[in-house]
C-alpha positions in Angstrom: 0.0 0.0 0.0 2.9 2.0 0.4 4.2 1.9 -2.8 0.6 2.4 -4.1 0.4 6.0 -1.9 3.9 7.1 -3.3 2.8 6.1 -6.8 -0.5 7.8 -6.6 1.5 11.4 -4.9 3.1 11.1 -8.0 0.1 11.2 -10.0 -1.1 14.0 -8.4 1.6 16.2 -8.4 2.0 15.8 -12.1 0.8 19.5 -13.7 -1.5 18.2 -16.3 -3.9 17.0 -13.1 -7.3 18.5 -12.7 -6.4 21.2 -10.1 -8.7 23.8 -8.7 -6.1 26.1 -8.5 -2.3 26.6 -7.9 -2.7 26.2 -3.8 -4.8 23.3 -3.7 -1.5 21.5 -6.1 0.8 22.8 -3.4 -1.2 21.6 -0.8 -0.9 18.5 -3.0 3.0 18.6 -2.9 3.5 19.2 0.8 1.6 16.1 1.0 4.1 14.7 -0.9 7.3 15.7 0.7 6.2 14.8 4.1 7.0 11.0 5.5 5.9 10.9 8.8 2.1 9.6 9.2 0.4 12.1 11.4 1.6 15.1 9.9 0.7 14.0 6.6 -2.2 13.2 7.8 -2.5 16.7 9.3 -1.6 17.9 5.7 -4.8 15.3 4.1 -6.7 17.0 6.0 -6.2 20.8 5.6 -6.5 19.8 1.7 -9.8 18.0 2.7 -11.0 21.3 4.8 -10.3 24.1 2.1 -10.9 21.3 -0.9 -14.0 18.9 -0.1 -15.4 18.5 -3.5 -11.8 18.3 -5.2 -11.2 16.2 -8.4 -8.9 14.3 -6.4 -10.9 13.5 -3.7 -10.5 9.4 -4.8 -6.9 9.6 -4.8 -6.9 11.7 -1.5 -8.8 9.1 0.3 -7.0 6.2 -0.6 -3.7 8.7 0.6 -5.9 8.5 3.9 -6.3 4.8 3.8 -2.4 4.5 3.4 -1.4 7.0 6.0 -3.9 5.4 8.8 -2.4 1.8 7.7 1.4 3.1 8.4 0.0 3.4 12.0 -2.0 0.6 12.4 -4.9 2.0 12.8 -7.5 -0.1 11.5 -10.4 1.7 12.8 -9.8 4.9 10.8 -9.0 2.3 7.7 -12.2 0.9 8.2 -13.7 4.3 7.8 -12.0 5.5 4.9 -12.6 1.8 3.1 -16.1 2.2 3.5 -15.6 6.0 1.9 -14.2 4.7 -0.9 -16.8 2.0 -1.2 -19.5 4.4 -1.3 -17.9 6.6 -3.5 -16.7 4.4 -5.7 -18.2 1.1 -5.8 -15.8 -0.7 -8.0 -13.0 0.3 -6.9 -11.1 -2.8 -5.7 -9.1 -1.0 -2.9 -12.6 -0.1 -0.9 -14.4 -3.5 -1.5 -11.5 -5.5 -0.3 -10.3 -3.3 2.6 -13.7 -3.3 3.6 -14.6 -6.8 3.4 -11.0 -7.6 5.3 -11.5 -5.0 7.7 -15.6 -5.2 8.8 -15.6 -8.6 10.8 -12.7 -7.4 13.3 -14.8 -4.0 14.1 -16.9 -5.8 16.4 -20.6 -4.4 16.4 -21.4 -2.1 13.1 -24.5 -0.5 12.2 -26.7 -1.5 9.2 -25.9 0.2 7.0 -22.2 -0.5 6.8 -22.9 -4.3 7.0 -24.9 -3.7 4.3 -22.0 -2.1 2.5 -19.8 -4.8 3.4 -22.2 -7.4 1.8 -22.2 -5.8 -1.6 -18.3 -5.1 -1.0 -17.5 -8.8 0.0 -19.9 -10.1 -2.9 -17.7 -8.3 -5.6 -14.8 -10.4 -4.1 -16.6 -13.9 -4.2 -15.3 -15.2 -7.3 -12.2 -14.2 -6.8 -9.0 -15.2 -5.6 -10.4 -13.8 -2.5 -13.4 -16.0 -1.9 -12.2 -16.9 1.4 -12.3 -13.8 2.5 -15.4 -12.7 1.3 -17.4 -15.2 2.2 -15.9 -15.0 5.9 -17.2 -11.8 6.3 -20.2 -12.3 4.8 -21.0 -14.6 7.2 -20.2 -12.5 10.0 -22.2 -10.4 8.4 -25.1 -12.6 8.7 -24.8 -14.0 11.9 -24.6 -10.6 13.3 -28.1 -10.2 11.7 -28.9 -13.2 13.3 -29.5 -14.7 9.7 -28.4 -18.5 11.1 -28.9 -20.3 8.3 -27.4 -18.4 5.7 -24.3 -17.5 8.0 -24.4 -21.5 8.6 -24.0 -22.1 4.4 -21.2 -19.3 4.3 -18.8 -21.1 7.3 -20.0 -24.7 5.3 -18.2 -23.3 2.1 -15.0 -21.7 3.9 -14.3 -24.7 5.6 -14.5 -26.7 2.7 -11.9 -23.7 1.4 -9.4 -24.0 4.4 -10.5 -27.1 6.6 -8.1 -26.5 8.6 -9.1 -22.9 9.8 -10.0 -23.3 13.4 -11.5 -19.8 13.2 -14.0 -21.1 10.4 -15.0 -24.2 12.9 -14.9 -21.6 16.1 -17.5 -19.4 14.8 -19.8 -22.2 12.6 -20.2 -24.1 16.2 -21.6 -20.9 17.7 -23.9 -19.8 14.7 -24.8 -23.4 14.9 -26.1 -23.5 18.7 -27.4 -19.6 19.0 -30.4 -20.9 17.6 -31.0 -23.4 20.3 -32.6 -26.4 17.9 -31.6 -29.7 19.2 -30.9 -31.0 15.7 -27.8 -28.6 15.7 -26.3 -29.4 19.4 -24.3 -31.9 18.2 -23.0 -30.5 14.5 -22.4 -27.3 17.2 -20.4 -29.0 19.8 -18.1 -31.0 16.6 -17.2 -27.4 15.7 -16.6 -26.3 18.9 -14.5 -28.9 19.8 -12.7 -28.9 16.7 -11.4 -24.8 17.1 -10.6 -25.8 20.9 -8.4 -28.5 19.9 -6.6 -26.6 16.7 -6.1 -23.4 18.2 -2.6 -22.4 19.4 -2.7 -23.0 23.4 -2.6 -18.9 24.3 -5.9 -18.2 22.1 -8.0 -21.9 22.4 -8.9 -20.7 26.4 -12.4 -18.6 25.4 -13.1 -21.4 23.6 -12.4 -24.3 25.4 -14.7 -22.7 28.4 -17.7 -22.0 25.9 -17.4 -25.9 24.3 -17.0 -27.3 28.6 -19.8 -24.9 29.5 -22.3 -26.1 26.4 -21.3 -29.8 26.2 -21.7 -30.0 30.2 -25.5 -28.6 30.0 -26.4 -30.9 26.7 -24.6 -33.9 27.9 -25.0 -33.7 32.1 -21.4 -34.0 33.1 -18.2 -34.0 30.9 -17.6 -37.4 30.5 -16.8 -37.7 26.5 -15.8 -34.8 25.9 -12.0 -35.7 25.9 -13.0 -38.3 23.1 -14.5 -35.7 21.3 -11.7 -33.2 21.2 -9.8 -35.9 20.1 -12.0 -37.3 17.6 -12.4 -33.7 16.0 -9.0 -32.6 15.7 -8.7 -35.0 13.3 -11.7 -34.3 10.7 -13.7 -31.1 10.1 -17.2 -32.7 9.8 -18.3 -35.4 12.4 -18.7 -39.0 10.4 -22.1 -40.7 9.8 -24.2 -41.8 12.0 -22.2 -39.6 15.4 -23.9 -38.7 18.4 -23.9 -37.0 21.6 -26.5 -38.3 24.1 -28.4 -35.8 26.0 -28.9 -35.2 29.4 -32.6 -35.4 29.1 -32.2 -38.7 26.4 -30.0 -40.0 29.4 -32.6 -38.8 31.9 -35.4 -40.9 29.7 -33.4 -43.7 29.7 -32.8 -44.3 33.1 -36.7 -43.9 33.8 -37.2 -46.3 31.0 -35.1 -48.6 32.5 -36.8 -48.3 36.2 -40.6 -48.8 34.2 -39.2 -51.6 32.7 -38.5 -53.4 36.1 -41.6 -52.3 37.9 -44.3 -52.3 35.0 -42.6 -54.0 32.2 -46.2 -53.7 29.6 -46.2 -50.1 30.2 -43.0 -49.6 29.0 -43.9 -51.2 25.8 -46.6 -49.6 25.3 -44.4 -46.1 25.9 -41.8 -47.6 23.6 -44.3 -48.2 21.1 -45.8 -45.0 21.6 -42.8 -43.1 21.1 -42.0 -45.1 17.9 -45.6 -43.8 16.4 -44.9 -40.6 17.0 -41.7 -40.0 15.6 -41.4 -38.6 11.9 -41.7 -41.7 10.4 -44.4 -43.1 12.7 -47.4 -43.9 9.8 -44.4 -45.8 8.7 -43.5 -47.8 11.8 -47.2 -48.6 12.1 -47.8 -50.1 8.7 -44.4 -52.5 9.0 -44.8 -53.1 12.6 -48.1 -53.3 13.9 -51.3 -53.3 11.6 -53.3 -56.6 12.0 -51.1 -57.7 14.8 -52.2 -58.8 18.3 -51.7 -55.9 21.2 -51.2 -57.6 24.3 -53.1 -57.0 27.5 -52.6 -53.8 28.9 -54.2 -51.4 31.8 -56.1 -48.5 31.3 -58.9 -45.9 32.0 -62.0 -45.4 30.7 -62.5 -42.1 29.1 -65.8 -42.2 26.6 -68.1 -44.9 26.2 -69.7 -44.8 22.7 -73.3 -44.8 23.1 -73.4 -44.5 27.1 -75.6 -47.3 27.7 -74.1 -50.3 25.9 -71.0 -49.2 24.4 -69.7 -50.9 21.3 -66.6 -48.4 21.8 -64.3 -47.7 24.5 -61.8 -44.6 24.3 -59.1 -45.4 26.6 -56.4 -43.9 28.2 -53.2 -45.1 29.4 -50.7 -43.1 30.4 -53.0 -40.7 31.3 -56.7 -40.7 32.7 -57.4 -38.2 30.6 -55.9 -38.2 27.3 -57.1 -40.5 25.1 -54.8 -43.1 23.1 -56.8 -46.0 22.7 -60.1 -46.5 20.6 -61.4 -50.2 21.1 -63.9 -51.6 19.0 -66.0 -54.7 20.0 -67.9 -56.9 18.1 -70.6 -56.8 20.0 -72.0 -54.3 22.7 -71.4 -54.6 26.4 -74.2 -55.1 28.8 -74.6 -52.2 30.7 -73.1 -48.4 30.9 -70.1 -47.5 33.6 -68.4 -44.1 34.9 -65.9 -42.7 33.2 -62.5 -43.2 34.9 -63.0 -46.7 35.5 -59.8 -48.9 35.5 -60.2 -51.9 32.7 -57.8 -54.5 31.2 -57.9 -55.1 27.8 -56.4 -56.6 24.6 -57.4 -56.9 21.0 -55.7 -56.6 17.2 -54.2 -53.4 15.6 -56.3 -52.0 13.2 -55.5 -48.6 12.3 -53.7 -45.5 13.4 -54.0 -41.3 13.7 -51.0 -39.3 14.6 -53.1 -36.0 14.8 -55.3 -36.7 17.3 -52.9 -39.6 18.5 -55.5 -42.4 18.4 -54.5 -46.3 17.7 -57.6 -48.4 17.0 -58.0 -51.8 18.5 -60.6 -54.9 17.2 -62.0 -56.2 20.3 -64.7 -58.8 21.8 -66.1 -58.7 25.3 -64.3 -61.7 26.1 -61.3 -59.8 26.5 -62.5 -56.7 28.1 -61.9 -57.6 31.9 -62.9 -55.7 34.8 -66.0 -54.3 32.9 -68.3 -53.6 36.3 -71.8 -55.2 36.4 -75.1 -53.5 36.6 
């Protein structure tokens, strides 16, 4: 950039340049003669003060951009990029300052993300497609545009899988969203940047992945294995899992029903199993037109009141219906809602929406209906 300032000063100063008058080209060559940074600066900007609209003006500010980068300061380069970006939309020097400078600005207002979108989008299919599409999906996920943030970090780490930076900030844009389908992919990520970052930056990181994988998992057992495991690969394999606290939770009351009520935890299994995403499914391999063994229940609607010829039950619940049995023939007398009745029968069909499973029955294998 330098080389570029001295070349353009060079430019500038030449006579046949589009000068407002003789001062403003002296102005232009005290610019020139002075090396130091802030006193050329000083002289930038008593040109600027007695000059705005100057025919120079793009030149000038890329003079700015170059004196602000000889000090380091990037938050005055930021500035001037997104000057020249406005001012001059292709100009390559604004769009790429701009796109490399946005994401380490921290918080910036709409309307300069919105610059640095179009800017980074000029850059895409470029050399500097890396670039570009990191920032634009900073860009995104300080929108809180997930998803499309989520499809940016995808394509730079297939760019650079090695970029812990990349697998740093997918695993967060991954589990602000909080949708348990993305724990997992989230933690993977997570892990990944803790375990590939030098030692004297992974520390922020490393506390975020213990503090997340600790409230989806319980406890931190694993997560050594999984640092491990995604050091070594930038996408989990097929098929990985994390178990959850409240899967693990499940299980372990699954595993106490099954001692103490071993038909009810069936029938949960089974019920589980039909409502899943592929439960029509399940149903139609698994259980139309076979036997359902005896099970408890309660009686929620008799249908008609009198002598029923069907029973909604419920079994989990008094009061939420799950069962619809269906006898043959009616039953001899009406009884209160709430009763406690045994019964068994064949599968016949199935709703998800109510969920309703509908049993063939006889009275024969109704037991405990009360008499008159």
């Amino acid at each position: 950039m330098k080389t570029i300032a001295l070349l353009l000063l060079a430019a500038l100063c030449a006579p046949a340049a589009n000068w407002a008058d003789r001062t403003e080209y002296d102005m232009a060559l005290g610019v020139r003669a002075e090396l130091l940074p802030l006193k050329r600066l000083a002289l930038l900007d008593q040109w600027k003060a007695k000059y705005p609209k100057s025919e120079q003006a793009p030149a000038r500010r890329e003079l700015y951009f170059a004196a602000y980068q000889a000090l380091g300061d990037s938050a005055h380069m930021l500035d001037i990029a997104a000057e020249i970006a406005t001012a001059q939309p292709a100009n390559p020097v604004g769009a790429y300052w701009l796109t490399v400078l946005l994401p380490e600005a921290g918080t910036s207002p709409a309307e300069r993300l919105a610059l640095g979108e179009k800017a980074a989008s000029t850059l895409v299919s470029g050399p500097n497609e890396l670039i570009a599409r990191r920032t634009l999906a900073w860009i995104y996920w300080q929108r809180s545009e997930y998803p499309k943030a989520e499809e940016q970090l995808r394509k730079c780490l297939a760019l650079d899988p090695a970029r812990a930076e990349t697998s740093a900030w997918l695993g967060t844009v991954l589990a602000l969203p909080q949708q348990p389908e993305k724990y997992v992919p989230a933690l993977w990520q997570l892990a990944r940047a803790a375990s590939t970052l030098p030692a004297d930056q992974k520390k922020p990181i490393a506390g975020v992945l213990d503090r997340l994988y600790t409230s989806y998992h319980g406890d931190a057992a694993g997560l050594d294995q999984l640092l491990t495991a995604s050091a070594s690969a930038p996408e989990p394999p097929a098929g990985f899992d994390i178990e959850s606290a409240a899967s693990i939770a499940i299980k372990k009351q699954d595993e106490i029903l099954a001692r103490e009520n071993p038909r009810l935890a069936e029938w949960v299994k089974v019920r589980r199993s039909l409502e899943a995403a592929d439960g029509e499914k399940y149903f139609a391999d698994t259980l139309r037109n076979n036997p359902f063994a005896r099970i408890k229940g309660t009686l929620i609607q008799a249908r008609p009141e009198d002598k029923p010829t069907e029973l909604v039950i419920g079994i989990l619940s008094p009061t939420t219906p799950e069962i619809v049995l269906k006898l043959s023939t009616e039953l001899p007398n009406a009884v209160v809602s709430g009763t406690a009745i045994e019964f068994e029968g064949a599968i016949d069909s199935f709703s998800k929406t109510p969920f309703t499973l509908t049993l063939l029955t006889e009275r024969s294998k109704i037991y405990g209906w009360p008499a008159k």
